[in-house]
Each structure stands twice: as C-alpha cells, then as structure tokens.
N, C-alpha and C positions, 0 to 999 in steps of 0.2 A: 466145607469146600464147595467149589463149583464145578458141575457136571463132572468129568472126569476127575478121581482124587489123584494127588500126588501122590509119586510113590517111592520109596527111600529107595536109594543106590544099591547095588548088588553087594558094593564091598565099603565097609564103615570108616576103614580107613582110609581109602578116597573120598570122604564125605564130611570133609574139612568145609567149616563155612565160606563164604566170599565166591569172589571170580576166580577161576582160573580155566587153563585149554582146556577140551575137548578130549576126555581118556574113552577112544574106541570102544573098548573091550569094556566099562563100567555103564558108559551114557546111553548107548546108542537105545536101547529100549524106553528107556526113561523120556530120551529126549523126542522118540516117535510119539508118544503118549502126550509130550506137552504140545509138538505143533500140531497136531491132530487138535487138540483142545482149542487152542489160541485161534486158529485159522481156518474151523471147521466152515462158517458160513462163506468161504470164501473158496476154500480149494478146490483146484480141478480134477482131470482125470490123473495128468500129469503131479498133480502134487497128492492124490491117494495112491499112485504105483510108485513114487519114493515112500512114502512112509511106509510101503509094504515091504521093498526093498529093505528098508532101514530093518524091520525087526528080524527078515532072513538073515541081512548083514551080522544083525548082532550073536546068534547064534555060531561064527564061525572061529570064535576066541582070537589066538596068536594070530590066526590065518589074517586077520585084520589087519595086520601092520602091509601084508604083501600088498591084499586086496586094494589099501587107500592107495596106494602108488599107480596103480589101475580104473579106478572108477574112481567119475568125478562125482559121484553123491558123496561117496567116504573122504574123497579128499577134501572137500569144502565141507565138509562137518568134521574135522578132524584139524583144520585151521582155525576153525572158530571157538569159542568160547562158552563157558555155563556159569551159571551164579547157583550157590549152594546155600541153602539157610535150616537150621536143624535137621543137617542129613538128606533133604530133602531137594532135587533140582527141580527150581523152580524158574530159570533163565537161560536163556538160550540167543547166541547169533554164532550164524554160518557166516564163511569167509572163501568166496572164490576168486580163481584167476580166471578172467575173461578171455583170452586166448586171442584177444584185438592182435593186427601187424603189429609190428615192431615199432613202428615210422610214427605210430600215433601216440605211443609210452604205454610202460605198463598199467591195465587197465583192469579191477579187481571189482567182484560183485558184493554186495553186502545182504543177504537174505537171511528171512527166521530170526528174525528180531521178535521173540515171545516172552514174556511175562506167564505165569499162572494168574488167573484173575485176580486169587487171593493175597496175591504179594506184589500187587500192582501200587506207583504213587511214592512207592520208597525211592525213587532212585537206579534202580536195576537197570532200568532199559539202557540210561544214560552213559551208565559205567560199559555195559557190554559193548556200545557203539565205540565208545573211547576204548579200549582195550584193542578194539580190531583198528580203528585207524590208526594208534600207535605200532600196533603189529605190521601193517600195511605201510607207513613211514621208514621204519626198520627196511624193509624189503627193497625200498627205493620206489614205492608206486607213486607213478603220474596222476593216477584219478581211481575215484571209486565210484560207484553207478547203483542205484537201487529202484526196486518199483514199491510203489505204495497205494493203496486202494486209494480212489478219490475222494471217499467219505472220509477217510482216517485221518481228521484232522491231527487227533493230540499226536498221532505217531508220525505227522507232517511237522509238525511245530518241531518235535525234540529233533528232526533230521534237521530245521533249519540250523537250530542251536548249538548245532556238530559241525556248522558249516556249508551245509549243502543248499541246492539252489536248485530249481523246477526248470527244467528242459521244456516239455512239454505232456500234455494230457491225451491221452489214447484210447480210444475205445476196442474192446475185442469182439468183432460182430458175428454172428453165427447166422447157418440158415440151412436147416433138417435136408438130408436125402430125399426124407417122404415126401417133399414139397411137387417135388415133378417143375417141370418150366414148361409157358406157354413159347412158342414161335416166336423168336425175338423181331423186331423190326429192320428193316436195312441203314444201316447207319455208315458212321467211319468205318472204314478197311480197320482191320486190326489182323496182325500177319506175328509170323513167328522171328524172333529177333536173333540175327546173325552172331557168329563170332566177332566180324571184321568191325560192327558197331557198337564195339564195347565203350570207346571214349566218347562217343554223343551220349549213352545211357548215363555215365559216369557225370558227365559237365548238365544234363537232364535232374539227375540226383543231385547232385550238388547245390544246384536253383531250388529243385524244388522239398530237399530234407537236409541241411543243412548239419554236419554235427552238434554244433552249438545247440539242436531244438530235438536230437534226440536219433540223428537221421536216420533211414529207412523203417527201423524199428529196432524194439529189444534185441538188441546184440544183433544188432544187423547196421555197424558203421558205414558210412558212404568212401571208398577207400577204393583204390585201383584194384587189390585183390579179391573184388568180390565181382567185379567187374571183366576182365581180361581173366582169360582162361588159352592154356596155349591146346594144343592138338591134343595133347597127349592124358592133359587133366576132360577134355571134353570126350576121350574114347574111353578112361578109366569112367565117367559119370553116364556114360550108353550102356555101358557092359553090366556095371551097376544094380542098371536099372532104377535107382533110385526116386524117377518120376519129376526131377527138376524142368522147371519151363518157362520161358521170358516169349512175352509178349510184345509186341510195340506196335504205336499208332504214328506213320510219319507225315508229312507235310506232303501238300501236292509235289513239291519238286522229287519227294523221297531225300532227301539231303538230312534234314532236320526230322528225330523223334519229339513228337509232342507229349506223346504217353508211353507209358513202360508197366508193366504186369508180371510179378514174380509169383509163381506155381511154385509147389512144393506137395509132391503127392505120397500120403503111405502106402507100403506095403499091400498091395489087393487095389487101387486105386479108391479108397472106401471114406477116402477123408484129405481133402485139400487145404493145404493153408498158403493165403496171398498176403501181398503186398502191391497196392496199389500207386503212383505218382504222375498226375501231370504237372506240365511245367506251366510256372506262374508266369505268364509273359502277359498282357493284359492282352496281345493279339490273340490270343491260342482260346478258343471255346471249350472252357473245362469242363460245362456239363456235357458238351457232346461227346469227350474225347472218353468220360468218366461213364458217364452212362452206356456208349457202344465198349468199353472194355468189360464191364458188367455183363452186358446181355452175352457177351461171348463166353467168357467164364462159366455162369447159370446154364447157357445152352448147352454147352459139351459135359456139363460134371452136374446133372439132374439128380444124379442119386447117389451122389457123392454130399457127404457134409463138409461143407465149405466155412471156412475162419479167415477173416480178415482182420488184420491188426490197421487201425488208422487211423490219423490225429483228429482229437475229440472237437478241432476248432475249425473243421473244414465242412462248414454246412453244404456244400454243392454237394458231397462226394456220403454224407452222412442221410441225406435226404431221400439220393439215391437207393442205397442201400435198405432204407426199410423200402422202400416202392418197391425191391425186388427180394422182399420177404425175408431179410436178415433181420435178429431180433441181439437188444444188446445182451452181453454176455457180461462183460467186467467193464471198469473206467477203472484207468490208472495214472498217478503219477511216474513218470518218469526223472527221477533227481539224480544231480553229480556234483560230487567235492575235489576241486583239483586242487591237490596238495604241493 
C-alpha cells in the first residue's frame, strides 16, 4: 500500500464490490482517510477543517440522515459516490448543488474525485465521474463546474473525455500579516462603492469576467444578484458584521467605474479574501487602476493575511501582485460540462 492503508468498511455487508451512493453512516470515516491521502500535497486550511468535520460527522450514527439535510459537507458527500473493491473503499466523488440564481439553471459542483494510489489506471475515476453526471442528468441540471490543479494533467484529460471544457486558469495568491506595508504612493482615488452603483459594477463585471471564462471567481457568477442589494439585505450585512467591502475606482467625470475590489473579511478581521476587476477597455490604464487598488488594500489590512483569487492570464495584475509581496499559493483549472 501507499502512505495511508486502506481500510475495510465498518459493516461487510455494505461492502459489496463496484460503485454505488455514499452510505453516511458506513463511509464517512473511510472516506476522510482516502481524500486525506489522495489530496494531501494539495489541501488547505479549509480542506483539513472538512476532513475534520468528516470524522466528528461520522461518529453521530442515525443523527446523520438529520444532520445531511443541514450541512453542506454531509450533503455533498451523501449525493455522491464510492467504488468498493475487496471490502475495501478505494473511490470516491462528491456531488454539490451550487446554490447559483435560478435565471442561470441549475448549477452542481463535482469535487473529491480520489482514487487510492493502489487501485489507480482501472477505470474507477471514470465510472465515478459518469455515475454523478447521470445522477445530475436525472435531476434536470444545466451545468456542472469543477476545479482542478494545473499540473493534474491526467485528471484534466479524463474531465475532457466526460465532456467538460476549461473556462479559465486561476491563480490563489497569498501575502503574510507579518509582512507590514511601506507608505503607499499617491495614485487613483479609490473610494468606497455605493448601493445606487450597482448596475455599472455589474455591466464592469461582465466586460471584464465574463461567465463563459469562469466570471468573478469560484462560485462567484457575474449575475444581478450579487450585485443589487436592496436596504434591507444591506442593514441585515451591517448588523452582521460580517466585514463585506466594494471598492471602486471611477473616471474623472465619476459617471463610469474603471475598477471594482471585493473585500471579504473573517471574524477578528485576521484574514481577507479579494477579488480584484478592471475593465478591459483599451482607454482605461489597467496598471494604474490595478496597482492603486493594491496599494490600498495592503495599506489598511498590514496585518491582516490577505487571498486573492485571480486569472492566471492576466500579467499586468499578476506582476503587481508579487511587487507587493503576494507569493503563489495554488493554480487552478477552472472547467464546466453543460448538459
């Protein structure tokens, strides 16, 4: 065996060979134990507090049929799938529902596509991809959407052969609290972005992240709803406290946003994650617009660990970024199958 052994199912008679669903109350151990394995050099914070999750999950027996109905880790591990070979699970895909508007069709995730080393080359992967998009067929979904390391060619290739097709490449850039920031220079105005100018941000986003290429980011569609907020959703997100924040950079006249900056702050203020867009208009100076949204960002959040998610093909705005001490984190595909 490789690094972690496999380890037989709790109950023998769920331990029929082949694919089939996701039995809560049998998997859920077995199957923290295989993406741990499969996906150790790659996971984050966010993907070792699910598999932590996963093994308290599994401890709660019957309680698990309540609990999936409640929590989206059980529920997309409880849609998806395992492959079983001598008693043994050795396959795994998760199956989520995206939670996209309505306007755009229903939009389902495909994750934890694992293999154990040792039962790798048969087949498996290819069966579990197909079991969930027949599942997802069934249900009436419009698309499925999945991320995939940049290196991972072979598990690029079996997603083309399922169908799917490469949006676009993302980098996740990081850059330490302990860094501190020098004085930034004086540059663009960069001001706090209104309620009233929601539809230039929108018709902004849309120029410049298109859905077709992946737009704004992981589960972040370009779509009226993420955009327009009426009074009442914007005094529930004060109250909150939640630490949400839009930035923008507008034109001399103020009419037109050239750049837009989404904040997204945790608990204690201890860690930011952005989302950066200028608009590609060949008038519009995108290092300047890209570089003074940076120096403002770093200036106010010094000791804060900052994450920006941004496409891997935009050198003005990737260039920047390491000059202001972000180091890469991950590269990812981005791919979708519209069914």
């Amino acid at each position: 065996m490789t690094g972690i052994g496999v380890k037989p199912l709790a109950s023998a008679a769920a331990a029929d060979d082949g694919l089939r669903p996701v039995n809560l109350r049998t998997d859920l151990r077995p199957l923290a134990d295989l993406i741990e394995l499969v996906f150790a050099d790659s996971m984050d914070s966010a993907g070792r507090t699910a598999i932590r999750e996963m093994r308290y999950l599994s401890h709660l027996g019957y309680g698990l049929k309540l609990i999936a109905r409640l929590n989206d880790l059980a529920l997309g591990i409880s849609l998806g799938f395992v492959y079983v070979l001598d008693g043994e699970l050795v396959g795994n895909v998760s199956v989520y529902p995206a939670q996209y508007p309505r306007e755009l069709g229903e939009t389902w995730i495909l994750a934890n596509v694992a293999v154990h080393p040792d039962y790798r080359r048969r087949g498996l992967a290819g069966s579990l991809v197909e079991a969930s998009l027949e599942m997802i067929r069934r249900r009436a979904g419009a698309r499925v959407i999945l991320q995939v390391n940049y290196d991972n060619i072979a598990a690029q290739r079996l997603y083309e052969r399922h169908g799917f097709i490469y949006e676009r490449a993302w980098r996740i850039w990081r850059r330490s609290g302990f860094m501190g920031s020098a004085a930034a220079p004086p540059g663009l105005p960069v001001a706090q972005s209104n309620g009233n100018e929601w539809a230039a941000e929108l018709a902004l986003a849309q120029s410049a992240r298109p859905n077709r290429r992946g737009g704004i980011g992981w589960l972040k569609p370009v779509h009226r709803a993420a955009f327009y907020s009426p009074f009442w959703k914007r005094l529930t997100n004060l109250l909150s406290l939640n630490g949400a924040e839009r930035l923008a950079i507008r034109d001399e006249t103020g009419s037109a946003i050239l750049a837009s900056c989404w904040l997204e702050r945790a608990m204690g203020f201890s860690s930011v994650r952005g989302w950066l867009f200028v608009s590609p208009q060949p008038q519009v100076d995108q290092r300047a617009c890209a570089e003074a949204m940076l120096d403002y960002v770093v200036s106010r959040n010094e000791r804060a660990t900052i994450h920006f998610e941004h496409p891997l093909d935009d050198a003005i705005a990737n260039d920047l970024f390491k000059r202001h001490g972000f180091k890469v984190e991950r590269e990812l595909w981005h791919m979708r199958h519209d069914l």
